[in-house]
C-alpha positions in Angstrom: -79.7 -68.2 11.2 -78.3 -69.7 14.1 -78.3 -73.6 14.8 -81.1 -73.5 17.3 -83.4 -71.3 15.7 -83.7 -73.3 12.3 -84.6 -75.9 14.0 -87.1 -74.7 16.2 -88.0 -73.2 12.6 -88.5 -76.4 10.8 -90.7 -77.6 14.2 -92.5 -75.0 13.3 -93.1 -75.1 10.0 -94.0 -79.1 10.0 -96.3 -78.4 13.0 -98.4 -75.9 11.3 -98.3 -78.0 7.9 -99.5 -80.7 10.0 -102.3 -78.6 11.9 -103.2 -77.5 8.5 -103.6 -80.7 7.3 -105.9 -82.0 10.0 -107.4 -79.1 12.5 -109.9 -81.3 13.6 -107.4 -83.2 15.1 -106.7 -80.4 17.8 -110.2 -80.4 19.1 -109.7 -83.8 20.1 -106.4 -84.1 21.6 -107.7 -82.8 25.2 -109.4 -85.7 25.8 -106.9 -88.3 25.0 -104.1 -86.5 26.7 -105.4 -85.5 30.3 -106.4 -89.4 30.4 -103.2 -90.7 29.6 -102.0 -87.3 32.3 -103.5 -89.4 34.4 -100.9 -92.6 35.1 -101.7 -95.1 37.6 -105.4 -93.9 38.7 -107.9 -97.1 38.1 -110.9 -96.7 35.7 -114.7 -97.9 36.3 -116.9 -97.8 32.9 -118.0 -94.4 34.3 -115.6 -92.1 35.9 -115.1 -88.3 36.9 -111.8 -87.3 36.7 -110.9 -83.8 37.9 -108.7 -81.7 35.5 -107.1 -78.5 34.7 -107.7 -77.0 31.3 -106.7 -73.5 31.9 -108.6 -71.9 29.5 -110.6 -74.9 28.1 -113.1 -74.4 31.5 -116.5 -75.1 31.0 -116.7 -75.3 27.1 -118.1 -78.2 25.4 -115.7 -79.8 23.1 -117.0 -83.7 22.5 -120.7 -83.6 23.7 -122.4 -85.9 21.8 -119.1 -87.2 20.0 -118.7 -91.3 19.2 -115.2 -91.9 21.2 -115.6 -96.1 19.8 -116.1 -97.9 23.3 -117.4 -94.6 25.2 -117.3 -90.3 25.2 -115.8 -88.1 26.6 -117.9 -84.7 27.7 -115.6 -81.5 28.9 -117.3 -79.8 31.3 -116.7 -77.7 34.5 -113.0 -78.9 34.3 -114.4 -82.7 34.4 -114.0 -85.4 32.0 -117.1 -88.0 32.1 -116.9 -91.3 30.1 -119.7 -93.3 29.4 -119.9 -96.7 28.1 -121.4 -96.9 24.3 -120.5 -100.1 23.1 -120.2 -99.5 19.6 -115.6 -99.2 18.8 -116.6 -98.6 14.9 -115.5 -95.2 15.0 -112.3 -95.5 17.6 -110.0 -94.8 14.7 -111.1 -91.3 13.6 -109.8 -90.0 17.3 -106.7 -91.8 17.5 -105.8 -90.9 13.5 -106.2 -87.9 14.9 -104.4 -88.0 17.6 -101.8 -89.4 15.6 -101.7 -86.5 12.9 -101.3 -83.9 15.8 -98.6 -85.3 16.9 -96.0 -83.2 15.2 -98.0 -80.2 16.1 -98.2 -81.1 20.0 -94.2 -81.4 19.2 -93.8 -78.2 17.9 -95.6 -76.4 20.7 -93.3 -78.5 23.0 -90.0 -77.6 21.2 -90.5 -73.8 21.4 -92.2 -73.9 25.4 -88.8 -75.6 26.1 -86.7 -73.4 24.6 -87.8 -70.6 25.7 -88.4 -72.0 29.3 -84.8 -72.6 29.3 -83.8 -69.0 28.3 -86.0 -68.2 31.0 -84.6 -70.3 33.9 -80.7 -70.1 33.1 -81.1 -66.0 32.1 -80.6 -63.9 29.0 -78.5 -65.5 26.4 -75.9 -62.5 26.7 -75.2 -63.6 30.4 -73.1 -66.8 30.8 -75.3 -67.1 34.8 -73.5 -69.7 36.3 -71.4 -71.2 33.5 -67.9 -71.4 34.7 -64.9 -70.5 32.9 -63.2 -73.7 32.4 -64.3 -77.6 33.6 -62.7 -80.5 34.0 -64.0 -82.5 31.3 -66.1 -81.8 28.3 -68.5 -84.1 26.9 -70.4 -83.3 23.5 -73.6 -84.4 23.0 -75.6 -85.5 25.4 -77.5 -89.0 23.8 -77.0 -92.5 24.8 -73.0 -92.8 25.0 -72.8 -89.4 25.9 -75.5 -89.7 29.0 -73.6 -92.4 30.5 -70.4 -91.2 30.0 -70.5 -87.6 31.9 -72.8 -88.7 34.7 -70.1 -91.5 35.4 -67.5 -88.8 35.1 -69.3 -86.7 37.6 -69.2 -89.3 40.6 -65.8 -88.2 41.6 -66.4 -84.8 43.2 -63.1 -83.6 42.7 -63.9 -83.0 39.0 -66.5 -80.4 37.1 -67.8 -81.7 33.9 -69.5 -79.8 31.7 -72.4 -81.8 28.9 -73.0 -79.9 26.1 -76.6 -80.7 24.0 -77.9 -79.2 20.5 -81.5 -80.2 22.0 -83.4 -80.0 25.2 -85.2 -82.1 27.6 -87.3 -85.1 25.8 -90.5 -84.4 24.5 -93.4 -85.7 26.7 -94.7 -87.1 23.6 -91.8 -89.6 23.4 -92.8 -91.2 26.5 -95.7 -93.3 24.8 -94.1 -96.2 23.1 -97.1 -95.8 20.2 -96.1 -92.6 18.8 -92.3 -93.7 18.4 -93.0 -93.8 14.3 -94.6 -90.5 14.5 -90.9 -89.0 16.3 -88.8 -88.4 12.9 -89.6 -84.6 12.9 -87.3 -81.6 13.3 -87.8 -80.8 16.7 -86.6 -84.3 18.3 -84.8 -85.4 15.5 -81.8 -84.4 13.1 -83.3 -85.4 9.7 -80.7 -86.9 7.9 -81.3 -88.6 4.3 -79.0 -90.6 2.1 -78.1 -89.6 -1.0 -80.0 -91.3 -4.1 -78.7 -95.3 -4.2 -77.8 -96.5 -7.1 -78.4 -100.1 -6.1 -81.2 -100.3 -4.2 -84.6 -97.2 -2.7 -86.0 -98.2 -6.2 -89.1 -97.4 -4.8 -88.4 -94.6 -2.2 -89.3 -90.7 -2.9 -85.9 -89.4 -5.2 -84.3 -93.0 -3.9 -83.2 -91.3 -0.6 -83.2 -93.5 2.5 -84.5 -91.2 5.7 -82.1 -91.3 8.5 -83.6 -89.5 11.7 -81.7 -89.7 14.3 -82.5 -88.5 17.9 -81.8 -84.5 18.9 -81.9 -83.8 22.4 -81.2 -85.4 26.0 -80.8 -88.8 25.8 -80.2 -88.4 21.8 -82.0 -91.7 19.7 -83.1 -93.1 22.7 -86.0 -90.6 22.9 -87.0 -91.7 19.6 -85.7 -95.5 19.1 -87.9 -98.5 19.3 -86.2 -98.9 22.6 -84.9 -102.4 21.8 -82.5 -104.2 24.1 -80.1 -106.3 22.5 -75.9 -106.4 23.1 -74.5 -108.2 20.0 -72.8 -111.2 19.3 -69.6 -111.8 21.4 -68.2 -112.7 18.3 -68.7 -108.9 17.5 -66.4 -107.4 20.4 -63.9 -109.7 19.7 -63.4 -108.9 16.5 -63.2 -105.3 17.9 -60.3 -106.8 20.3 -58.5 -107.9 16.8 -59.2 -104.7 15.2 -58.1 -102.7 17.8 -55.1 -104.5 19.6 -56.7 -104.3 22.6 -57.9 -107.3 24.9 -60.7 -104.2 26.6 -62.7 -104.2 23.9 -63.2 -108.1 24.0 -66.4 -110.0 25.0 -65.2 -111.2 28.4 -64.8 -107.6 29.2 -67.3 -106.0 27.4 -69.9 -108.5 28.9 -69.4 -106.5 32.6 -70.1 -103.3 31.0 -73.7 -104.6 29.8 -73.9 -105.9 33.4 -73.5 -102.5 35.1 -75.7 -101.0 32.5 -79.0 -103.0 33.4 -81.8 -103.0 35.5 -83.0 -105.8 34.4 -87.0 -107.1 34.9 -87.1 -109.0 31.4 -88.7 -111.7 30.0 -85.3 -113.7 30.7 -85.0 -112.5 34.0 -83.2 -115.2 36.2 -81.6 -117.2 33.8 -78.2 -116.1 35.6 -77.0 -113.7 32.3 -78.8 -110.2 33.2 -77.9 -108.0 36.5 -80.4 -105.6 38.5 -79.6 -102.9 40.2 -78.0 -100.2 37.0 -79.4 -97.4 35.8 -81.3 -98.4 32.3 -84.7 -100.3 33.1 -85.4 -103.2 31.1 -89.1 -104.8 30.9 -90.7 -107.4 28.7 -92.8 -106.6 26.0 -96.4 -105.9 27.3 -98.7 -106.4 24.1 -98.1 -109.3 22.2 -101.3 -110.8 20.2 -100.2 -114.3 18.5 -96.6 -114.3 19.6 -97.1 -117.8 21.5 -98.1 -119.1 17.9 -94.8 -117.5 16.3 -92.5 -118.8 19.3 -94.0 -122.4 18.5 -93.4 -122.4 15.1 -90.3 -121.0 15.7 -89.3 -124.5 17.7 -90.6 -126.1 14.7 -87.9 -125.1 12.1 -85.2 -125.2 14.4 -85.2 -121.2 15.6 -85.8 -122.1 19.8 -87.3 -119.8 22.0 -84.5 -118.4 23.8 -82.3 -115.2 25.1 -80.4 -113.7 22.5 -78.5 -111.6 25.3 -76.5 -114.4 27.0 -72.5 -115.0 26.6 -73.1 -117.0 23.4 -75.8 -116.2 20.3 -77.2 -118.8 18.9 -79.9 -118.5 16.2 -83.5 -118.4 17.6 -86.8 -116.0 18.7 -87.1 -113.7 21.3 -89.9 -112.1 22.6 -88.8 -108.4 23.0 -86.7 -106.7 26.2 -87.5 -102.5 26.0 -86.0 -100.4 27.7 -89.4 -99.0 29.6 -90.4 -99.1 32.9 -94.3 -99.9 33.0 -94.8 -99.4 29.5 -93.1 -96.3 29.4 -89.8 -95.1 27.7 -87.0 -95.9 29.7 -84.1 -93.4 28.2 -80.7 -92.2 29.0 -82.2 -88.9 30.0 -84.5 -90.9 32.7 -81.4 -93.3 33.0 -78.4 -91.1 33.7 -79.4 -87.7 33.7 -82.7 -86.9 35.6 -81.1 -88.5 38.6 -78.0 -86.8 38.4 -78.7 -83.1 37.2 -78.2 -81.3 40.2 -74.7 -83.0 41.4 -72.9 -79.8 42.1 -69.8 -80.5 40.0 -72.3 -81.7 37.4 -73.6 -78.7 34.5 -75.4 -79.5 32.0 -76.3 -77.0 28.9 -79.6 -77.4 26.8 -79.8 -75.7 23.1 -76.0 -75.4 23.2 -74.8 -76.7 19.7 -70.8 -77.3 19.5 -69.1 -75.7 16.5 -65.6 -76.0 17.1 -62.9 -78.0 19.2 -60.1 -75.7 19.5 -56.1 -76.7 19.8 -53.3 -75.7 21.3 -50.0 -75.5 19.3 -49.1 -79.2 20.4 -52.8 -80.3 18.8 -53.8 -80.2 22.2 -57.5 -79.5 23.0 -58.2 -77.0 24.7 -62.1 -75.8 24.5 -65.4 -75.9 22.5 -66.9 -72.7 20.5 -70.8 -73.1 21.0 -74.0 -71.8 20.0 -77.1 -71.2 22.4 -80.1 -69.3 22.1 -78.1 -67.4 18.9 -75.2 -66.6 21.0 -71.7 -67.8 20.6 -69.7 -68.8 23.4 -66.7 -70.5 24.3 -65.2 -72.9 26.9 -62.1 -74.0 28.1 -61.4 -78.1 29.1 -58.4 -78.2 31.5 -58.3 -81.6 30.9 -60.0 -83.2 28.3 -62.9 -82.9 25.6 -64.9 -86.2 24.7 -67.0 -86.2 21.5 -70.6 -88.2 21.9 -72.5 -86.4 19.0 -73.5 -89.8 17.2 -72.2 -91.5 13.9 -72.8 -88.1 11.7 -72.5 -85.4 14.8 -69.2 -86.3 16.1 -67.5 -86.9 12.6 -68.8 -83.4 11.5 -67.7 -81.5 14.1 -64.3 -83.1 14.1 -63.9 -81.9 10.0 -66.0 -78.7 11.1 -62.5 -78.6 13.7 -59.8 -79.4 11.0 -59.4 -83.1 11.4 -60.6 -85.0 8.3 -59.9 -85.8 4.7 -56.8 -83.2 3.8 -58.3 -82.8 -0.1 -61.8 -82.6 1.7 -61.2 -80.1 4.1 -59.4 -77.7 1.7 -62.2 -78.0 -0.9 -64.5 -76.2 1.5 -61.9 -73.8 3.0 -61.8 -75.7 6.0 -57.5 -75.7 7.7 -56.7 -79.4 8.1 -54.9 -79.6 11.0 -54.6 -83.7 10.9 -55.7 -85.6 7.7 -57.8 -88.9 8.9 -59.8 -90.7 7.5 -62.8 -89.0 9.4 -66.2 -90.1 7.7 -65.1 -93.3 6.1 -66.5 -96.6 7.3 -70.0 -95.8 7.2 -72.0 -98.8 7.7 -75.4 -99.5 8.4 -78.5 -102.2 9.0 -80.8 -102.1 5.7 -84.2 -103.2 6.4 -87.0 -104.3 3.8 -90.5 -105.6 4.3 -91.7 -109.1 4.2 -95.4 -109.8 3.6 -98.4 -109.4 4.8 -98.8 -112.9 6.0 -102.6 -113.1 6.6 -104.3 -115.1 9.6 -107.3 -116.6 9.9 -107.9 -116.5 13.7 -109.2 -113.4 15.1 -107.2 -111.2 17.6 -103.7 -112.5 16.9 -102.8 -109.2 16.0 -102.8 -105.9 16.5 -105.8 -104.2 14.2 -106.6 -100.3 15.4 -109.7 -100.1 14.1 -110.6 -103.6 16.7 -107.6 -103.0 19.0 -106.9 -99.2 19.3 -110.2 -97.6 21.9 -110.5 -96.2 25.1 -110.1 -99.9 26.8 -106.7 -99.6 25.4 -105.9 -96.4 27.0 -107.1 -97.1 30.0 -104.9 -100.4 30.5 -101.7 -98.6 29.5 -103.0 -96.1 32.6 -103.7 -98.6 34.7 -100.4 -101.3 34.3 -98.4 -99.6 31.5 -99.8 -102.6 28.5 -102.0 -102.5 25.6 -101.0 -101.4 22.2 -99.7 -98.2 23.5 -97.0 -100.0 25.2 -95.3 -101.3 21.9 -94.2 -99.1 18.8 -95.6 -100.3 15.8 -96.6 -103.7 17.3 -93.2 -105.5 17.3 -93.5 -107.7 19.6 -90.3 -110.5 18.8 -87.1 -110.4 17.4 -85.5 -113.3 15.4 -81.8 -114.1 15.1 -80.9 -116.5 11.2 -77.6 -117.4 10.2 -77.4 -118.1 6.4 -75.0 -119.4 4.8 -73.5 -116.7 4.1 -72.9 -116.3 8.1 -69.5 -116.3 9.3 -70.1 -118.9 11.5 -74.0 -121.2 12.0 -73.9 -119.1 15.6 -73.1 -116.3 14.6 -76.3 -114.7 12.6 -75.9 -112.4 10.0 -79.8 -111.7 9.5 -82.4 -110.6 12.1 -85.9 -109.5 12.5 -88.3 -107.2 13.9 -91.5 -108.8 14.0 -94.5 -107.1 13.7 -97.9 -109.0 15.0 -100.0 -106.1 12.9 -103.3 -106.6 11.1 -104.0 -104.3 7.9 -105.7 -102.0 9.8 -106.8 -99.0 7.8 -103.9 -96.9 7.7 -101.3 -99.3 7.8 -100.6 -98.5 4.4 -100.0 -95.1 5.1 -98.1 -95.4 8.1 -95.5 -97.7 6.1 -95.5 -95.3 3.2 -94.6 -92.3 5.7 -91.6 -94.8 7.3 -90.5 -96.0 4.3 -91.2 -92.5 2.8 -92.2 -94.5 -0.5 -93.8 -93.2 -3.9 -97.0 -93.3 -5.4 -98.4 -95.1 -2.1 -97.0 -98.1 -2.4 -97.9 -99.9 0.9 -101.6 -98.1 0.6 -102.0 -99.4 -2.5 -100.3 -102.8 -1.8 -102.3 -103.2 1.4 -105.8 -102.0 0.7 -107.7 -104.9 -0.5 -106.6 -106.6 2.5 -108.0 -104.3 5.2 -109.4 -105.7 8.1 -107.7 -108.8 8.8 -105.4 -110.3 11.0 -101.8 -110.8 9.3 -98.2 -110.7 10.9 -95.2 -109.0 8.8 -91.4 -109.1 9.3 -89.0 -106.1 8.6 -86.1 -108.5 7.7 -82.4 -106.6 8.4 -79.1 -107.1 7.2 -76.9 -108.2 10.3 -73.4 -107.8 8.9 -73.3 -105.6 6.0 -70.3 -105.9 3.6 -71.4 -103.0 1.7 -69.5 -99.8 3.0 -70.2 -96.0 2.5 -68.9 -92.6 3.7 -70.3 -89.4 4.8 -68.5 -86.0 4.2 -69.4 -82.6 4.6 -72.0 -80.3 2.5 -70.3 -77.3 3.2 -68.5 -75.3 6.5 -71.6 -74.4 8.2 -72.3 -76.5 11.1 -75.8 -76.3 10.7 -75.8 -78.0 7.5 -76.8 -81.6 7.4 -73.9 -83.7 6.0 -74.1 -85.8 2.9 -74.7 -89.7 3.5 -74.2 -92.5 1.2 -74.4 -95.8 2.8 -73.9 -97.3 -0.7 -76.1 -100.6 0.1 -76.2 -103.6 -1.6 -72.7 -102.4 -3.5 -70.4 -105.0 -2.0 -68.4 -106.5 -4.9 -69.3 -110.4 -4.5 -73.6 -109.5 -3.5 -73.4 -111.2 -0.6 -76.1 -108.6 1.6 -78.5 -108.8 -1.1 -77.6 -113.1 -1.6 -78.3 -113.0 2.5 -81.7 -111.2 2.5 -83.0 -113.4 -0.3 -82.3 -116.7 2.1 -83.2 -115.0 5.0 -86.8 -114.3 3.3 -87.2 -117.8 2.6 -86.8 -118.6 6.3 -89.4 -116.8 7.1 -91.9 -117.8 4.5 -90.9 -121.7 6.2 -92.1 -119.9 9.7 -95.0 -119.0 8.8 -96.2 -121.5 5.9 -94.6 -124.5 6.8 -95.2 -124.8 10.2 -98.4 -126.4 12.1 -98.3 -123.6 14.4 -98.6 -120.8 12.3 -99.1 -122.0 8.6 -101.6 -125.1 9.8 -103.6 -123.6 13.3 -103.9 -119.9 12.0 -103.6 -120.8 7.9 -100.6 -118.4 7.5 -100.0 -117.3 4.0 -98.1 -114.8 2.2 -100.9 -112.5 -0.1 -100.7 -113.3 -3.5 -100.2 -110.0 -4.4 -97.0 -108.6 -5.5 -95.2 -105.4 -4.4 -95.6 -102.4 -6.5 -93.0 -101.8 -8.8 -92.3 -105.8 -9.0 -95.1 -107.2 -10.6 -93.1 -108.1 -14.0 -91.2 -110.5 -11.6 -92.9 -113.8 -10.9 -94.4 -114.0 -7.9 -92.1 -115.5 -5.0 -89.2 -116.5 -7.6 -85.7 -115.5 -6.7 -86.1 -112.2 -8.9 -89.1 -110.8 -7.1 -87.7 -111.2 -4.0 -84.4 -109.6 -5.1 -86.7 -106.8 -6.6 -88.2 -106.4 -3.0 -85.0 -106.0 -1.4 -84.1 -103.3 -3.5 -87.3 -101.7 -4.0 -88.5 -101.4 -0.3 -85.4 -100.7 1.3 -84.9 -99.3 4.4 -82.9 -98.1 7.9 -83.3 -99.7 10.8 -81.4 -96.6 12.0 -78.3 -98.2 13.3 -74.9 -96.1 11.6 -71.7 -96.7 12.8 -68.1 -96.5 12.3 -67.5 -92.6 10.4 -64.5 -92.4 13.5 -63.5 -95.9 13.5 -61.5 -97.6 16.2 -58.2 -99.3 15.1 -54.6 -99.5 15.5 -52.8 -96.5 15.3 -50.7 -96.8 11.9 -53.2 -98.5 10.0 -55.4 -97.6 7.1 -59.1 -96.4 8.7 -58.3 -95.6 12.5 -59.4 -92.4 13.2 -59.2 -93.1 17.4 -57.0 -95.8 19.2 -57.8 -98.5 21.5 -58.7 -95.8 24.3 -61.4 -93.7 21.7 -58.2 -91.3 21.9 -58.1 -89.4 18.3 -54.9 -90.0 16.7 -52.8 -87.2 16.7 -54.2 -85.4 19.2 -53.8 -84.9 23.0 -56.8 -85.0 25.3 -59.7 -85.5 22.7 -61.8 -88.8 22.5 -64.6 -90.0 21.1 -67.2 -92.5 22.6 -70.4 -93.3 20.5 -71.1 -95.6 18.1 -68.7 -93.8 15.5 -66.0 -95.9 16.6 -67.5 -99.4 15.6 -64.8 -100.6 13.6 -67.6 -103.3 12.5 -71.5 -102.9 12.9 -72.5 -105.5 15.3 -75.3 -107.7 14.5 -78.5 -106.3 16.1 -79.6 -102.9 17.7 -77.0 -100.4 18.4 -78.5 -98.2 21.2 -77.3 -100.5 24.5 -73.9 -101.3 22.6 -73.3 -97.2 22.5 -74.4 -96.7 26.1 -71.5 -99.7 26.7 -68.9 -97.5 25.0 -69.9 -94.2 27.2 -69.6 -96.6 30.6 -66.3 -98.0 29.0 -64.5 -95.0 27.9 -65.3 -93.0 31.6 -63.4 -95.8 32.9 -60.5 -94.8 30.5 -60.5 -91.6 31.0 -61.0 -92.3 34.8 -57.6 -94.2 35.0 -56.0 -91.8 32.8 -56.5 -88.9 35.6 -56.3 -91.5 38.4 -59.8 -91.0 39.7 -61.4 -93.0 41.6 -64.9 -95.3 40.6 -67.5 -96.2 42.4 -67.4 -92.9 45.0 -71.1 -92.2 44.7 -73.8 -94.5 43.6 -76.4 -93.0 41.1 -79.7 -92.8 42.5 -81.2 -95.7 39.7 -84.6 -96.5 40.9 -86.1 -93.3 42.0 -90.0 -94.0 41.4 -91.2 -90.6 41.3 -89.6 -90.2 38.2 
């Protein structure tokens, strides 16, 4: 079975598990999704809006149905809400909604597909792919986005964007399903291996790694954080690599260029408008003045994380959205750009192979699409933006890897690097529930989550549809453990979420833990206001490896980040402080522990409770019980100094050995930087199309991308 077609397969597949699992959600999805069709129009308590429902006119879906704070009626292609008054029930649509999801997504994935067969012609008939371009870029996700559409601004040059996916599901726009977008048809579902030092309570110890399939890759299905790192971070890059480019006072320009920037910081002289990636505040933020305050009170300011320095402190959030919507690289770089004529970009076209000449040269890219295999030619050169696993596969999948490696699977080496090394990533675990005893500062579905809700995302993009999985703030904590007091090596995502009802499960499926243990953890403290943190490891010593399964290139790779195994246990000795930093937040402090009574719950994680409650033990035993992704790997094609052990590309993302062949995504982090990864990588495609620019002598800046279209 060809690439494509297994995973359209698995879409399936998980849809119809998922349909079987709840069909009455389906009757109730009409409802829900022609009002949220319905962006921008303003809402009375009763309304008639007129909609299509194709083959849904005139029947009778909800009459009579509690929709919490009104109902909806379907009738004569008209949706009629009525007040009610009584939100007891709200929940039962929306966890439907929810548990439709992957089935709206599978529809989706195969309507695209075939769509795209449709408009570009039969698979047997290459329609208007040329021979040969100018450039090559592979995979088309956030480094990859930014990188071809800046190639594409000369004229004088064709470049041709290869992605494995299509065009971003329509469910991705709504900030609220981003926990719900781990499934096969938007993402490749990578899983560790079983740790040996840590996922002691995670289904067969395996640690979930989605990562994003499609145009604009993980920034369809990321919590579309904005955060840049600590300059400290580049810099050690500069050291790593030999090369001044890489260093803050450069790198800083590149973030620059990259924003649009309407943030919660905006004006304090440090963000730039005007670039392609929207950035907005967060819009939905019950009790975050209390946390902000208490914050100030234990010496963690209120201040902008994303300035030329770092210094420890809170933050409310920056997404990348654009009224409360999802603000990708497809809507960033490629929507705009899509029809520039030198410009070709090709859906469902998985890469298998870069090809050489005799002089290691490269010379083209064998692809799959729509079960046929192709191949074309790069007269100049070929850039690999596939992602931390994507771009090191297809490089061993090519010959260029581990020599002993390679041959084991039959694979010809043609250069033996050290592709797949390196591996590092941000392990997460979960702090608390810390409950509150003030109403409404926080985020409870069953109180929160109604058709008021809808309607305000509608009306000015806010509302708990605005915010995935109610993080709200980030915190930045140096321990002592930090290489520097500014330079943090722990951070937060802080969650201002009540225990609603199926909070439980909705960690359990994240975490993908066993026997329920967030249900089971959670459930006697339903219905209250609490905040929690997912606490993350900043700067990991603990380093792994990935390597291939087998030569097939639509086998998933086999991942072992190796957490918590650095020789001296200084990322598990981190966490542990970090932890009690935040218990001081939200106990200690008049703004949280004294005005809302903040307090941890006395109950203890399950699979911990022969630890004593709070000692140093438990919390060790929490770290390595509930351990998690925050979905940030780097480094499997590490930048470096040619000569020296680990460099797999040089200072100009060349690949060592090789003529005409780069890489640009997050692969090359020689070092994980300290918070989210996704505007770092866009930073590297920006940077390296300025390499490759000067390499060929072309000129920058010839046409402006059209950035702030509106009608998109």
């Amino acid at each position: 079975m060809n690439c494509t077609s297994q995973y359209i397969t698995n879409a399936v597949q998980y849809g119809i598990s998922s349909f079987l699992h709840s069909l009455s959600s389906i009757l109730i999805l009409g409802s829900i999704l022609s009002v949220l069709s319905l962006e921008g129009k303003r809402f009375s308590s009763i309304v008639n809006i007129s909609v299509s429902f194709g083959l849904y006119n005139d029947i009778v879906l909800f009459k009579g149905f509690p929709f919490g704070a009104s109902q909806v009626i379907f009738n004569s292609n008209k949706i009629k809400m009525v007040r009610l008054g009584n939100a007891a029930q709200t929940t039962q649509i929306f966890g439907a909604f929810t548990t439709s999801i992957p089935v709206l997504i599978a529809v989706y994935a195969v309507w695209f597909q075939f769509e795209d067969m449709i408009e570009n012609g039969s698979p047997l008939d290459n329609g208007e792919i040329e021979e040969n371009y100018d450039f090559i870029v592979v995979g088309a996700g956030s480094a990859g986005s930014a990188l071809a559409t800046r190639l594409a601004e000369d004229s004088s040059v064709s470049v041709l964007l290869l992605e494995a996916g299509g065009n971003p599901n329509p469910l991705t726009y709504i900030p609220f399903t981003s926990p719900n977008l781990g499934q096969p048809a938007t993402a490749y579902l990578y899983a560790t291996v079983p740790q040996r030092n840590s996922a002691f309570g995670i289904a067969n110890r395996s640690v979930p790694w989605p990562r994003g399939r499609g145009v604009g890759g993980s920034s369809n299905i990321n919590y579309m954080i904005y955060n840049r790192g600590h300059p400290n971070d580049y810099n050690q890059w500069a050291e790593i690599a030999g090369d001044k480019r890489w260093s803050w006072g450069n790198i800083f320009n590149y973030f620059l260029k990259i924003e649009d920037y309407h943030g919660y910081w905006d004006g304090n002289g440090f963000h730039n408008k005007g670039g392609p990636l929207r950035i907005e505040p967060v819009r939905y933020s019950p009790g975050i003045d209390y946390v902000l305050a208490a914050g100030e009170e234990i010496g963690l300011p209120t201040r902008d994380a994303n300035t030329i320095t770092q210094i420890p402190g809170i933050s409310p959030i920056d997404f990348t959205q654009k009224r409360g919507v999802r603000f990708s690289t497809y809507r960033a770089y490629i929507k705009p750009n899509e029809n520039r004529p030198n410009f070709k970009l090709l859906r469902y076209s998985q890469a298998t192979q870069i090809h050489f000449d005799e002089r290691l040269g490269a010379i083209g890219v064998t692809y799959m699409r729509h079960g046929v295999t192709k191949y074309v030619e790069a007269k100049r050169e070929i850039v690999l933006s596939c992602g931390t696993m994507g771009s090191a596969q297809l490089l061993m999948l090519s010959g260029i890897g581990p020599k002993e490696h390679l041959l084991e699977l039959g694979i010809a080496p043609l250069l033996d690097l050290p592709v797949g090394y390196n591996l590092q990533d941000h392990a997460v675990t979960y702090v608390g529930p810390f409950l509150l005893n003030k109403r409404k500062t926080s985020y409870l579905a069953e109180r929160d989550l109604g058709v008021n809700a809808v309607l305000d995302y509608i009306r000015d993009g806010s509302g708990p549809l605005s915010t995935p999985f109610g993080v709200t703030s980030f915190g930045f904590v140096a321990t002592s453990y930090a290489p520097h007091p500014s330079w943090s090596d722990i951070f937060w995502s802080m969650h201002n979420v009540g225990v609603h009802q199926s909070l439980g499960d909705d960690l359990d499926a994240s975490y993908s833990t066993i026997g329920n243990l967030f249900r089971n953890y959670l459930q006697p403290h339903v219905g209250q206001d609490a905040h929690y943190i997912v606490q993350v490891g900043g700067l990991p010593k603990s380093v792994g490896r990935m390597w291939l399964s087998d030569s097939e290139p639509c086998s998933l790779p086999i991942i072992d980040p190796k957490y918590y195994s650095d020789p001296e246990g200084q990322d598990l000795n981190a966490m542990v402080e970090g932890i009690q930093v935040i218990l001081r937040l939200y106990e200690n402090t008049t703004s949280l522990g004294g005005r809302l009574g903040a307090r941890l719950s006395h109950r203890r994680i399950p699979g911990c409770e022969h630890h004593q409650h709070r000692s140093r033990s438990y919390w060790e035993c929490v770290v390595r019980t509930v351990t998690g992704t925050l979905y940030h790997p780097v480094g499997t094609c590490a930048m470096g100094k040619p000569g020296e052990p680990g460099t797999v590309v040089d200072s100009q993302l060349r690949v060592l050995g090789t003529k005409g062949l780069r890489v640009a995504d997050a692969s090359i982090m020689p070092k994980i930087i300290n918070s989210n990864t996704n505007a770092p990588a866009m930073m590297i495609g920006e940077h390296c199309a300025d390499m490759v620019k000067k390499t060929w002598g072309l000129e920058t800046g010839v046409f402006r991308l059209n950035f702030n279209d509106d009608n998109y």
